[in-house]
C-alpha positions as CSV (number, residue, x, y, z in Angstrom):
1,X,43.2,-84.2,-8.6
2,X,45.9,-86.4,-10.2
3,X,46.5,-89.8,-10.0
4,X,50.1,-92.3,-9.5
5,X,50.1,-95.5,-10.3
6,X,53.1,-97.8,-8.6
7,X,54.1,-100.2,-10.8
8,X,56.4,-103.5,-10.6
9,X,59.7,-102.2,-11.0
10,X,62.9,-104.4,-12.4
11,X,63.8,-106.0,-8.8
12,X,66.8,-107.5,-10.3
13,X,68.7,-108.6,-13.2
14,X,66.7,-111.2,-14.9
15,X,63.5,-111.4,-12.6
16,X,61.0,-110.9,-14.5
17,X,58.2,-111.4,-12.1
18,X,57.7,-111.2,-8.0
19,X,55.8,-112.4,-5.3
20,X,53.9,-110.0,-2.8
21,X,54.0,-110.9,0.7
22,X,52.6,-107.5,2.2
23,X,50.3,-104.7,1.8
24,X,50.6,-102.3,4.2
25,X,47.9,-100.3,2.7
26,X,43.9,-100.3,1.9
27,X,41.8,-98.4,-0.3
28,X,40.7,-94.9,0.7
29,X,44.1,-94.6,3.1
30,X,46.0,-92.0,3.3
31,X,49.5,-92.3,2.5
32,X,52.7,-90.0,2.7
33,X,55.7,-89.8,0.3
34,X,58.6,-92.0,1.0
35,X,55.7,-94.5,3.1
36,X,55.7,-98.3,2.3
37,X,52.9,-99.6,0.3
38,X,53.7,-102.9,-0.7
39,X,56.6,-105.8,-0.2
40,X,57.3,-108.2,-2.5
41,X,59.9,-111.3,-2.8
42,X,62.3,-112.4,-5.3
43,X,64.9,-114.9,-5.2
44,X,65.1,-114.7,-1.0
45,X,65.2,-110.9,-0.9
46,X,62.3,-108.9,-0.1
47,X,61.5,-105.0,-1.6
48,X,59.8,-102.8,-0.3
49,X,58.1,-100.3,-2.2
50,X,57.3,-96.8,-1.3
51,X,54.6,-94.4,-2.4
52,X,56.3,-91.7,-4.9
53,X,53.6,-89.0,-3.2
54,X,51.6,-87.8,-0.4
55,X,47.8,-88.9,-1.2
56,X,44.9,-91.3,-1.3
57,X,44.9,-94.8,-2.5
58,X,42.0,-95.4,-4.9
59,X,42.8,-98.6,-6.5
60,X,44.8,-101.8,-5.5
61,X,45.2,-104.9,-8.2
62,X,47.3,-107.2,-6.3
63,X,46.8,-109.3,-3.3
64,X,49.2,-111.2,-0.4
65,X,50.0,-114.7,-2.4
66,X,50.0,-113.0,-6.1
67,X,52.6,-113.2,-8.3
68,X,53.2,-110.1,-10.3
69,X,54.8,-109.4,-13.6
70,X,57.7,-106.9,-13.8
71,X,56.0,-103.5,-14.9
72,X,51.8,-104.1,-14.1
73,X,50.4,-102.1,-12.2
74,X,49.7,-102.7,-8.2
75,X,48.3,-99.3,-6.4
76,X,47.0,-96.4,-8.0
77,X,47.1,-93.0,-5.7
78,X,45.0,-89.8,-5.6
79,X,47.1,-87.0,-5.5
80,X,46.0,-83.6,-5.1
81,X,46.5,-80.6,-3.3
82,X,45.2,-82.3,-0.1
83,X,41.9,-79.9,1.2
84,X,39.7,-82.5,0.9
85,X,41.8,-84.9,3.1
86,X,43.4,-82.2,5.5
87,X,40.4,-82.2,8.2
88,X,40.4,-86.2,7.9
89,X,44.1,-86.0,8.7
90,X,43.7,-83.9,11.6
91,X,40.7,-86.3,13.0
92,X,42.9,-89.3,13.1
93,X,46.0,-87.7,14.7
94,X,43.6,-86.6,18.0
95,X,41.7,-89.7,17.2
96,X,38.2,-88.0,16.4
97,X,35.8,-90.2,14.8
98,X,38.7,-91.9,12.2
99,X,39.3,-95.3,12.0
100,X,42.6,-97.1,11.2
101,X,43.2,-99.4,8.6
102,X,41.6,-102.6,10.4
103,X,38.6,-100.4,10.9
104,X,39.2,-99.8,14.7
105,X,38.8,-96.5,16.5
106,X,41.8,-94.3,16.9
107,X,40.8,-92.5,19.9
108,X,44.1,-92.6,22.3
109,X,43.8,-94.7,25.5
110,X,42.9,-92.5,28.4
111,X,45.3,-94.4,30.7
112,X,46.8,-92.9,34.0
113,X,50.1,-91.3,33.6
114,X,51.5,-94.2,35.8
115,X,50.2,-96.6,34.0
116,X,51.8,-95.3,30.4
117,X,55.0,-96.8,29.0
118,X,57.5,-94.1,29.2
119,X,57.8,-93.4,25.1
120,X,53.4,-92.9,25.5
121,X,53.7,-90.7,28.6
122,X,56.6,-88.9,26.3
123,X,54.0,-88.3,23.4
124,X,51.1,-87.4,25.9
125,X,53.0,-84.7,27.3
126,X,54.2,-83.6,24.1
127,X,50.4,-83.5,22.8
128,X,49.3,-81.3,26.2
129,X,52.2,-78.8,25.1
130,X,51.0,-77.9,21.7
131,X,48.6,-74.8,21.1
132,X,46.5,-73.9,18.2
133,X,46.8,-70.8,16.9
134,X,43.6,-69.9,15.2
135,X,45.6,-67.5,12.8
136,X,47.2,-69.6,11.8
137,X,46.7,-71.5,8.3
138,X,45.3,-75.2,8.2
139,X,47.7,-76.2,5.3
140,X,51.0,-76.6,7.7
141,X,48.6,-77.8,10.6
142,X,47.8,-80.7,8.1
143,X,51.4,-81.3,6.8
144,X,52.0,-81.8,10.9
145,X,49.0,-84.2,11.6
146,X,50.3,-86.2,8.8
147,X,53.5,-86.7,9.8
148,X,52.3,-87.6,13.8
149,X,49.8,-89.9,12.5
150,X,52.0,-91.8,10.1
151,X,54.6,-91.9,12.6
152,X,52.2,-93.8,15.0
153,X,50.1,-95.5,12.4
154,X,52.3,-97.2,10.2
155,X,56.1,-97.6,11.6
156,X,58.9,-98.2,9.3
157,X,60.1,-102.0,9.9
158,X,60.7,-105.0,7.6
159,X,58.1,-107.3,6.8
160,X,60.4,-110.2,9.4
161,X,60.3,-107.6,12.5
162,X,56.6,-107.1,11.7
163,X,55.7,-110.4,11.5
164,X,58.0,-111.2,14.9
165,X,55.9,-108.4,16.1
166,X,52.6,-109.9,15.4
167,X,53.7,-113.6,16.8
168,X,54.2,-111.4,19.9
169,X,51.3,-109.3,20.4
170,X,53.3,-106.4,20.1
171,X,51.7,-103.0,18.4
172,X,54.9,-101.1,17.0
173,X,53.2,-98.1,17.2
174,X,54.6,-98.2,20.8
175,X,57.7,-99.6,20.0
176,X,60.8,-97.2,19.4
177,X,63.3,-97.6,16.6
178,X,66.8,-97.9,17.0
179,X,67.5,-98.2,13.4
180,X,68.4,-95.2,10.5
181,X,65.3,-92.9,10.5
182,X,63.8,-94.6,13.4
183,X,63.5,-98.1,11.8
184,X,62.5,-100.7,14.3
185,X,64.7,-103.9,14.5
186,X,64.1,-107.0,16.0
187,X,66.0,-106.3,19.1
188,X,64.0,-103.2,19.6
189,X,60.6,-105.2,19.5
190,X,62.7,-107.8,22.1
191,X,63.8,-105.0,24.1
192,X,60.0,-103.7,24.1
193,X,58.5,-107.5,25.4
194,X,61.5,-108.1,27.7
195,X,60.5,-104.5,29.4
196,X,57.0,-105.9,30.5
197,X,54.8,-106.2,28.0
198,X,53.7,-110.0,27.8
199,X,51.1,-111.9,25.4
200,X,48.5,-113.1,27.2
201,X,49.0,-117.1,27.9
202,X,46.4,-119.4,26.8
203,X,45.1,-122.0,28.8
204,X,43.9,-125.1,27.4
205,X,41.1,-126.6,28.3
206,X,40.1,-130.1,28.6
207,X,37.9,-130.8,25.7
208,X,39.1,-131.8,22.7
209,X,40.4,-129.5,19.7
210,X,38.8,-130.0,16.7
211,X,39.9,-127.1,15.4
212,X,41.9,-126.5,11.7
213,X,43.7,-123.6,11.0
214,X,44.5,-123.3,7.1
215,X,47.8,-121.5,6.3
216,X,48.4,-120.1,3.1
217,X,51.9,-121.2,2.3
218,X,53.3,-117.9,0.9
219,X,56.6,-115.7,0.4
220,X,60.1,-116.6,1.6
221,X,58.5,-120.4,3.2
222,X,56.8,-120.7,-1.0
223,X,59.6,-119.9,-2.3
224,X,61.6,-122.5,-0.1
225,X,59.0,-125.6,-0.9
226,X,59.7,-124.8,-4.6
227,X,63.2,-124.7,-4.6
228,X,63.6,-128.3,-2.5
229,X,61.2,-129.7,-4.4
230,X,63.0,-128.7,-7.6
231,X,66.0,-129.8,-6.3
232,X,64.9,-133.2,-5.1
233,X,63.5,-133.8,-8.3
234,X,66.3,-133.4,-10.8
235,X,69.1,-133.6,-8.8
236,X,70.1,-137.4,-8.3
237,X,71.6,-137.2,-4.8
238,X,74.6,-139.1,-3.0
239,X,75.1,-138.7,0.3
240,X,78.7,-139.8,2.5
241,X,78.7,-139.3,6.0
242,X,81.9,-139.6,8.3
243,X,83.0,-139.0,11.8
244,X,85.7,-136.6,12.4
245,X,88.0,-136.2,15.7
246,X,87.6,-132.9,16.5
247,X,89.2,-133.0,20.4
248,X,92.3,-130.8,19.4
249,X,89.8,-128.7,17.4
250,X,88.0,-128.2,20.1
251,X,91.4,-127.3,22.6
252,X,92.6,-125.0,19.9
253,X,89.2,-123.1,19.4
254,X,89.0,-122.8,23.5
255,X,92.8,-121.7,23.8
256,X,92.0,-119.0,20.6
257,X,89.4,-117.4,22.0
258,X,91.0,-117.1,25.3
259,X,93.8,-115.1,24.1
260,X,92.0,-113.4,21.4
261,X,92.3,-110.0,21.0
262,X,89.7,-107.3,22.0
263,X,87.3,-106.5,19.1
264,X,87.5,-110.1,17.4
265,X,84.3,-112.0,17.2
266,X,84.2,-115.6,19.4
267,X,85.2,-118.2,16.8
268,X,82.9,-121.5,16.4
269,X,84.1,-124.5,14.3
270,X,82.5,-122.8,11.3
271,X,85.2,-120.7,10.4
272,X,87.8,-123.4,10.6
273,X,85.4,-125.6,8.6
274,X,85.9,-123.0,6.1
275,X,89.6,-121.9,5.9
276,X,89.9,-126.3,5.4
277,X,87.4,-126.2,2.8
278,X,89.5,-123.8,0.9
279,X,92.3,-126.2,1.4
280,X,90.5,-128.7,0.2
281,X,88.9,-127.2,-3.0
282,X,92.3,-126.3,-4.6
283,X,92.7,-130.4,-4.5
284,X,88.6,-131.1,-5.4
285,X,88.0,-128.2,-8.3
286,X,84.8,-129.8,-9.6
287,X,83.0,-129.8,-5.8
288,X,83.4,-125.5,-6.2
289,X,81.5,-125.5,-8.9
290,X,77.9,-124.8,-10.4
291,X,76.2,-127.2,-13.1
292,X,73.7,-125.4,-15.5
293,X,72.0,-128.3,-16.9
294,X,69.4,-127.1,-19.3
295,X,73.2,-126.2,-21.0
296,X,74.8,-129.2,-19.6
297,X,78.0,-127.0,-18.7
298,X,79.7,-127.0,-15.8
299,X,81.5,-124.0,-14.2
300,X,83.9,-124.7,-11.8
301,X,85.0,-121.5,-9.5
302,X,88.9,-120.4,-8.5
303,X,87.2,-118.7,-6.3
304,X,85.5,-120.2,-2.5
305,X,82.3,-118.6,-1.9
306,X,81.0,-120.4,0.5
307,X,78.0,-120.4,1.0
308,X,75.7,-120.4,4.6
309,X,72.8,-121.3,5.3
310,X,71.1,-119.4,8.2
311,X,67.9,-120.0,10.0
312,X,65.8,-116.8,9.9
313,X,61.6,-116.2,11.1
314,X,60.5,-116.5,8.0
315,X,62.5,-119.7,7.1
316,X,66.1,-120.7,6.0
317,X,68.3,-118.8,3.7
318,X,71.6,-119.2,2.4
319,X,74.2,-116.3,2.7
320,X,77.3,-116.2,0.8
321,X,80.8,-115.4,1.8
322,X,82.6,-114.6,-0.5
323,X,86.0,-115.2,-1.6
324,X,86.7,-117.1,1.3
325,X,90.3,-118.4,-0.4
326,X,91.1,-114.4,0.6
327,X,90.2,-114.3,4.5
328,X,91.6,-115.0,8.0
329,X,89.7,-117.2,10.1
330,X,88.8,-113.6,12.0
331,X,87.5,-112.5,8.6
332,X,85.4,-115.5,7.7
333,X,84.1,-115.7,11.3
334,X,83.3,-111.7,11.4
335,X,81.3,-112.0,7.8
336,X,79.4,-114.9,8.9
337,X,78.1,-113.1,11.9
338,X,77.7,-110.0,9.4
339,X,75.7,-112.1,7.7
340,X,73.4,-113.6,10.1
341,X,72.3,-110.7,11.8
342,X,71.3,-109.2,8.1
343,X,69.7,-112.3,7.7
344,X,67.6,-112.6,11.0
345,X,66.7,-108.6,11.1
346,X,65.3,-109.0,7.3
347,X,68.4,-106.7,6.1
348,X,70.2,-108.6,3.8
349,X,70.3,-107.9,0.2
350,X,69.8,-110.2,-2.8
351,X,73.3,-109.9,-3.4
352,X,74.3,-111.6,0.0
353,X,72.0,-114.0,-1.0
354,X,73.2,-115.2,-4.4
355,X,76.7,-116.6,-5.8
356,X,77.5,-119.4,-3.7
357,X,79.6,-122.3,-5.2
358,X,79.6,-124.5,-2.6
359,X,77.3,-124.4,1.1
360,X,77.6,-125.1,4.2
361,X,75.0,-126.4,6.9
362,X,74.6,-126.9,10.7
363,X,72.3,-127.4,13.3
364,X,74.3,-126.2,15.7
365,X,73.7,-128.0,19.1
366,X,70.6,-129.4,17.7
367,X,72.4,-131.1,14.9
368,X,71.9,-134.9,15.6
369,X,73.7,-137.2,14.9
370,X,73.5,-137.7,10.7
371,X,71.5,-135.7,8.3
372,X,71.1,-136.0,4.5
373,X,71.2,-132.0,3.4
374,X,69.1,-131.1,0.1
375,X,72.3,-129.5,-2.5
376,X,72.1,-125.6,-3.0
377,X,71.3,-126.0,-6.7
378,X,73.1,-125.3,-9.1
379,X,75.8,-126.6,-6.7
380,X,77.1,-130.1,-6.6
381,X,78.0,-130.3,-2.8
382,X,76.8,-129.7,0.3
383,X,79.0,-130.0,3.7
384,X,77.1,-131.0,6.6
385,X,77.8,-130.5,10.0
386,X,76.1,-132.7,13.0
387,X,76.5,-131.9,17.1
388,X,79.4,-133.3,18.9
389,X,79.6,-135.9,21.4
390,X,82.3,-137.4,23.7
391,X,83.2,-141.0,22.6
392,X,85.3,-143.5,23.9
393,X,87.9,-144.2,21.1
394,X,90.5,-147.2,21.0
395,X,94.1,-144.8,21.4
396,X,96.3,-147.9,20.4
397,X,96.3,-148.7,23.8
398,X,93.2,-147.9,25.6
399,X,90.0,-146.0,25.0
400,X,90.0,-142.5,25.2
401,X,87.2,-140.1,25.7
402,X,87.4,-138.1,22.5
403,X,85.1,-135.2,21.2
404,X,83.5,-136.9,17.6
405,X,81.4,-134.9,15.0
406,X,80.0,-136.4,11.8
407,X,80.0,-134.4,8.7
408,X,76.8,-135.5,6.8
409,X,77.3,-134.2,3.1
410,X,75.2,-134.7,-0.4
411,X,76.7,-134.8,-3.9
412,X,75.3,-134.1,-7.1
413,X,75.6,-138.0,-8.5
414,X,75.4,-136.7,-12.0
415,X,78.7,-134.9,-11.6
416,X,80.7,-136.2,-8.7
417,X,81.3,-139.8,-8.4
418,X,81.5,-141.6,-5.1
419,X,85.1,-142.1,-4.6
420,X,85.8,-138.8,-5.1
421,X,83.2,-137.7,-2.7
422,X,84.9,-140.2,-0.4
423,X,88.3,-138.9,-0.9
424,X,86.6,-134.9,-0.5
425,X,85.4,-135.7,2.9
426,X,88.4,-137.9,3.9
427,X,90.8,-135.2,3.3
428,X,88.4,-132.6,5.0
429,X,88.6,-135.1,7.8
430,X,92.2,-135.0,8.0
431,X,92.8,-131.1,8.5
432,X,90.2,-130.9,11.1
433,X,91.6,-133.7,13.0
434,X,95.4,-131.8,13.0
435,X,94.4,-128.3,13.0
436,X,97.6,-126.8,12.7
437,X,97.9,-127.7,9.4
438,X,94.6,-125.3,8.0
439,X,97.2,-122.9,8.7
440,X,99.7,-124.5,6.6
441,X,100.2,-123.3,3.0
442,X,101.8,-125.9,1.2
């Protein structure tokens, strides 16, 4: 017998530590090659670590919560040339007296055939079909019972479709994947709920509550408390908020995607928010820019990457799009969708997640009215957008019903003065309320 040790691995250039947010293993598991051990978090982007070798795990030094150092050591594995762990194997594949990693019985649910999901039925079948051959040897037998029991034991998915799966009730043993070597996605653990399977609903009852749950604060959610709070406290903010006339907007969006051609995502406002703010930026340099104070230099950008910030399961991250000065509307609004299905199916790469110069934010239909958004730091801007409502507005001669958003924005006060946030938005203002002329190059 041998013995691996997994270790912290650079995660990025510069990190020198990372969070763990999940151990998928405990000690005295069995593991296969190429099987996920651990997960840990830097900078918004989570890695996954896989085990460099089939075995048993005999030593784990980190816990859910813990900060690691680049390079220490988090599992240790016994490797070896697996006969002492071969009739173990075996026993949890048919489910004979082997227990899973929470300690519960694997013994296969003796359910009528009518009663199985399709995929169970599926395996069932497949299980009847099989035949021992008593000649046979026990070593490819074991490399089999491996593979079937990792396959239903411990299913490849990101640590955001798990813990969607876990809100949900939902084993993902049962679930199939529909991603590259059988990865289950989000939408396959939707798919699975919408085809019947329910949590079951709790009723409350009519005494009172008193009960407390405590929630480690951990992970991407950590990670998003420190940052704000960070921000909030060295960032002197200034915030300008101004209602825009977005009724033509609004007819030229309708007409666009009316006529738009087959293949091209439905455009929102967003992406003509962002072909003005690259309009506006070649006027306003120092709002596409980045301040490194502990330096006290600023870096201002010729190019937009704009940055997006995206409402995910596990809390709000900010997506970048880059060069944005170089895209069609079609291109900005097919990245941005790019972008936020990565995001929300736990895809995205700490690349995608780093390098914007200036951000945007919305709410969408939930917007409200104002808002006062926390800067992206090391940004110096932040660009707001609130929900729309019909107002009347005085048209010179009467009121009109017109379709009003605010743009709520922040301002790092230590670099951008007031005025010229005022003259920013104002100009913003002014291409979103004539359209036409974002696709004006003057």
């Amino acid at each position: 017998m041998s013995e691996r040790v997994i270790k912290l691995s650079d995660v990025g250039e510069g990190v020198a530590e990372a969070e763990i947010v999940e151990l998928m293993v405990k000690v005295g598991e069995l593991v296969r090659e190429g099987e996920v051990l651990v997960a840990v978090m830097t900078d918004k982007a989570t890695v996954e670590l896989p085990s460099p070798a089939d075995g048993r795990v005999s030593w784990i030094g980190c816990e859910v919560g813990q900060k690691a150092a680049v390079g220490s050591e988090l599992i240790k594995i016994e490797v070896g040339d697996g006969a002492d762990t071969t009739p173990e194997i075996a026993a949890r594949t048919e489910g004979v007296a082997a227990t899973d990693r929470y300690g519960e019985q694997l013994q296969r649910p003796q359910q009528p055939p009518s009663t199985q999901e399709p995929s169970q039925l599926a395996a069932v079948e497949s299980e009847r079909s099989q035949t021992v051959d008593p000649a046979s040897s026990i070593v490819p037998r074991a490399a089999q019972s491996l593979t079937q029991a990792r396959s239903t034991d411990r299913p490849i998915a990101a640590p955001a479709v798990r813990a969607h799966a876990r809100d949900h009730g939902v084993d993902l043993r049962f679930v199939r994947g529909s991603g590259p070597a059988g990865r289950i996605l989000r939408e396959d653990v939707d798919a699975y709920l919408a085809g019947g399977v329910q949590t079951q609903a709790v009723v409350p009852g009519s005494a009172a509550n008193t009960a407390v749950e405590e929630i480690k604060i951990i992970g991407l959610r950590r990670r998003i408390a420190q940052r704000l709070q960070d921000t909030v406290r060295r960032i002197p903010h200034f915030s300008y908020i101004e209602e825009v006339d977005v009724t033509d907007l609004e007819a030229l969006r309708a007409d666009i995607n009316e006529t738009r051609k087959s293949g091209r995502p439905r455009l929102t406002v967003l992406p003509f928010l962002m072909r003005a703010l690259v309009m506006v930026l070649r006027e306003f340099p120092q709002m596409n820019a980045r301040f490194d104070d502990s330096a006290d230099i600023l870096h201002r950008y010729g190019g937009a990457h704009i940055g997006i910030a995206i409402q995910t399961p596990n809390g709000l991250v900010v997506a970048v799009v880059r060069h944005a000065e170089a895209r069609t509307i079609w291109d900005c609004a097919s990245e941005v969708k790019r972008l936020t299905e990565a995001a929300r199916s736990g895809t995205i790469t700490r690349e995608e997640l780093t390098g914007s110069t200036i951000t945007v934010t919305s709410l969408g239909a939930l917007g409200g009215i104002a808002s006062t958004p926390v800067i992206n730091s090391p940004e110096v801007a932040i660009v707001g957008v609130n929900k729309m409502a019909i107002k009347p507005v005085w048209r010179g001669a009467a009121f009109e019903p017109r379709k009003i958003m605010n743009l709520s924005s922040s301002f790092d006060h230590r670099i951008i003065d007031g005025w010229d946030a005022a003259q920013f938005i104002q100009h913003l203002r002014s291409l979103l309320e004539a359209p036409a002329k974002i696709f004006m190059e003057t």
